[in-house]
C-alpha positions, -999 to 999 in steps of 0.1 A, spaced: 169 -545 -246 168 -549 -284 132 -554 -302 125 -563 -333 99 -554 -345 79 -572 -379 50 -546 -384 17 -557 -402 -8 -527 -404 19 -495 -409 -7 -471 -386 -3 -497 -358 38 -501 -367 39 -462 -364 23 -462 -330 43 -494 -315 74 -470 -328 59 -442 -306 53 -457 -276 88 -478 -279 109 -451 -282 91 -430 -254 110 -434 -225 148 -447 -245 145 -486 -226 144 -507 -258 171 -507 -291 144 -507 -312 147 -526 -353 124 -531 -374 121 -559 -403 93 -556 -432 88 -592 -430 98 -624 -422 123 -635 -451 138 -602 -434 139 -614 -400 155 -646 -406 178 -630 -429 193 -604 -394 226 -611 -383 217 -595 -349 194 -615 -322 170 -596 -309 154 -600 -271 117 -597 -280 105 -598 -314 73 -583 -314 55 -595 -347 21 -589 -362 -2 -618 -364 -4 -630 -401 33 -627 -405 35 -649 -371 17 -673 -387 32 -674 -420 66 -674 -401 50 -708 -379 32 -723 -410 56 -717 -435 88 -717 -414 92 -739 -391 129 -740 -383 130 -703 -386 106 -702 -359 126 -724 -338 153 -709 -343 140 -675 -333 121 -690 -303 150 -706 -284 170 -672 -283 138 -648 -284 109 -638 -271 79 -637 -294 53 -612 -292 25 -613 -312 4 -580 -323 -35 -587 -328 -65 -571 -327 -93 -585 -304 -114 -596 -332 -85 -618 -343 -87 -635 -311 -105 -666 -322 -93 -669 -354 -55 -669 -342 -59 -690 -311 -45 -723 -326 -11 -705 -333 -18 -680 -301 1 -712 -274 37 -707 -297 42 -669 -288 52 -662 -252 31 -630 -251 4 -610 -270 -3 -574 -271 -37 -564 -289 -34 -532 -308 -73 -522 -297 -68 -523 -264 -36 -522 -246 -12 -509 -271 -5 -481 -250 13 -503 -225 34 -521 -251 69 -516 -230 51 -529 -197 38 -558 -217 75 -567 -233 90 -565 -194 63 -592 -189 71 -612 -219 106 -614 -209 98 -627 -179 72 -655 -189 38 -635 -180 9 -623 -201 -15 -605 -200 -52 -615 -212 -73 -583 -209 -106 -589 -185 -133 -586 -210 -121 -621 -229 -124 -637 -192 -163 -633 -191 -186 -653 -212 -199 -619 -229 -169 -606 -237 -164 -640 -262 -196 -629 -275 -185 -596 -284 -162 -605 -306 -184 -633 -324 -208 -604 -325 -178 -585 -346 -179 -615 -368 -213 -622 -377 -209 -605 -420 -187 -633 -426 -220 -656 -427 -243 -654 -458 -279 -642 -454 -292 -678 -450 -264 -690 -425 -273 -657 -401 -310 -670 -407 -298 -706 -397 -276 -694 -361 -310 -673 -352 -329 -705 -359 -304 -726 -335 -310 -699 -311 -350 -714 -311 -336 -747 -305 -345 -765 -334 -333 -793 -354 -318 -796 -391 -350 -807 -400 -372 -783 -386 -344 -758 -401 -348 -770 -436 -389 -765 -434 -383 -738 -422 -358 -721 -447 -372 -742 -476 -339 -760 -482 -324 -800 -482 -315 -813 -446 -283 -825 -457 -278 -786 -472 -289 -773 -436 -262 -798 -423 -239 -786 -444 -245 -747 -436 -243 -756 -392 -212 -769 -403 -201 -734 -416 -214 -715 -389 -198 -739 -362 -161 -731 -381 -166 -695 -392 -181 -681 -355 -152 -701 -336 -182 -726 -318 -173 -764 -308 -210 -776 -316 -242 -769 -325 -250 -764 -289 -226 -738 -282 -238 -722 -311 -273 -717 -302 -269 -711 -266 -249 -678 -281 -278 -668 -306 -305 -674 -277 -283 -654 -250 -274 -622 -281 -307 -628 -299 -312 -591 -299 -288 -578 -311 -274 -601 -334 -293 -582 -366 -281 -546 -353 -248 -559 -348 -239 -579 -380 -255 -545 -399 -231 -525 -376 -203 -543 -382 -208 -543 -421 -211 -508 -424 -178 -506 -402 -164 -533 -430 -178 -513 -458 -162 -479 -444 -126 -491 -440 -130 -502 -474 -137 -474 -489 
């Protein structure tokens, strides 16, 4: 079987090539990026791409990606932190493999993709494990917007909010709004249901979390 693969992060590229040429079952290519991909003259089986370039290639090329899709099947590569940000564009590849947790298995996981299945580990089944990773993106909310989810979390409205925090309704407003599209939650609801079901340990882990951030900068 020939992959392709269209690497993002070149640690997770290096083990993908590892585990794909393990055992000798795929022809395995690689292409830097997309312009590259749509560029090959050879069609590949699977082409087993990391998440931003996916949706760069969807976004930004839509007839490429049709193309590709009617004579391959398209793999994406993601983290499980990346799970809620890249669902909208998750429903266009036929399977996923997430580089945290089952990368291992990445030739068991192609068979499947060839064959129309997919695998979607347990954890993301269970109501908790959706929390986990919103609990992995809680440093993406200012100070004041963390302050506002815990305050949701007590049930209260905008205007009991804005007492509280000192601020405008129509600026608390404006902040649930934030919090609703930068933790992945339909409503306001949703929201605090999370922040009263995780209220302890949503301070620990947004600290953790940022000090994981802060190290991978460095």
């Amino acid at each position: 079987m020939h992959v392709c693969l269209v690497p993002g992060d070149e640690l997770v590229a290096s083990q993908l090539l590892a585990s794909l040429d393990r055992d000798g079952r795929h022809r395995v290519t690689v292409c830097q990026d997309i312009a590259e991909l749509s560029q090959a003259t050879s069609t590949p089986d699977v082409i087993l791409i990391d998440v931003q370039q996916f949706a760069a290639l969807r976004e930004n090329e839509p007839m490429v990606y049709l193309r590709l899709s009617r004579r391959s099947r398209i793999i994406v590569i993601l983290s499980s932190r990346e799970l809620l940000d890249a669902a909208h564009i998750l429903a266009f590849a036929d399977a996923w493999v997430f580089e945290d947790i089952n990368l291992s298995r990445v030739n068991e996981l192609i068979e499947l993709g060839v064959e129309g299945h997919c695998i979607l580990p347990k954890q993301f089944l269970s109501r908790m494990g959706v929390d986990e990773i919103r609990l992995t993106l809680l440093p993406r909310l200012t100070d004041v917007e963390f302050r506002c989810l815990q305050l949701l979390g007590q049930g209260l409205n905008n205007r009991t909010i804005a007492e509280r925090l000192g601020l405008s309704e129509a600026v608390i407003k404006s902040m649930v709004r934030s919090v609703l599209a930068k933790l992945h939650f339909r409503n306001r609801t949703e929201a605090g249901v999370f922040a009263a079901r995780q209220q302890g340990a949503l301070p620990a882990a947004r600290q953790a979390t940022m000090r994981q951030n802060e190290a991978r900068s460095a």
